[in-house]
N, C-alpha and C positions, 0 to 999 in steps of 0.2 A: 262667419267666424264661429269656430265650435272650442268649448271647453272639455275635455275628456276628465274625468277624476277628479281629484283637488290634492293641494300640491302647496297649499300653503296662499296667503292672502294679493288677492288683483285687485287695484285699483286702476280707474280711468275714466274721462271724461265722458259722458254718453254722446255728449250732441256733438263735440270734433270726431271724434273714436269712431262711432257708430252713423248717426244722423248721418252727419255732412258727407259720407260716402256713400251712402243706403246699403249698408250692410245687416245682414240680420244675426244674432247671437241665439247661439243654441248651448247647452250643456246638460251632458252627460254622466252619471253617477251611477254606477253597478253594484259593487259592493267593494269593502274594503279586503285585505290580505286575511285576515282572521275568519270572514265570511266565506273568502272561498277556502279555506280549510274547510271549516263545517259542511260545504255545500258537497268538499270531494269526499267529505267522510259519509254525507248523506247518499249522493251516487254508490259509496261502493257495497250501503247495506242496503241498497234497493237493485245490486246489480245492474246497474245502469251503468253502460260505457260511453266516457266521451269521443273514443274514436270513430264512433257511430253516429254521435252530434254532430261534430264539427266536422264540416264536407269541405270548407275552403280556409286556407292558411294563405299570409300576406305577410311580409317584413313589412317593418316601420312604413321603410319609403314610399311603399306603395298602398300606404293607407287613403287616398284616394280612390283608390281603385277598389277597394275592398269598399269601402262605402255606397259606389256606385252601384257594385254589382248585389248589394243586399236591399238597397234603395229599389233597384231595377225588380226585386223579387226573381232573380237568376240562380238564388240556390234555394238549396232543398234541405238547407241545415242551418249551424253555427257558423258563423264566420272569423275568426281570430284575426288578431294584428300582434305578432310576435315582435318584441322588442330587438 
């Protein structure tokens, strides 16, 4: 089970939730909307391009696959999951 970002408040049981099925929890935190402002304003006085970063693009759906294939170490860049 993975959390991506935050989104406002989760609650739930650990030991029905989690335990009693052996699942593990993971979550994920980047940065916020205001962050990546700065970060693209940083890129563009360092002339850094992101078309250059990012080698793989994924829709939602196929955010599994995106995770595998970055898990897998099978790119050579950034990997996006476009909403």
């Amino acid at each position: 089970m993975v959390f991506l970002g935050a989104g406002g408040e989760v609650t739930f049981a650990p030991s029905p939730s989690l335990i009693h099925h052996q699942l593990t929890l993971k979550g994920s935190w980047v940065a916020g909307l205001g962050e990546m402002k700065d970060l693209r304003a940083f890129l563009a006085r360092k002339g850094l391009h992101t078309e250059l970063t990012v080698t793989d693009r994924f829709p939602l759906e196929q955010t599994g696959d995106a995770y595998r294939i970055f898990d897998e170490g099978r790119t050579t860049g950034k990997v996006v999951v476009i909403p």
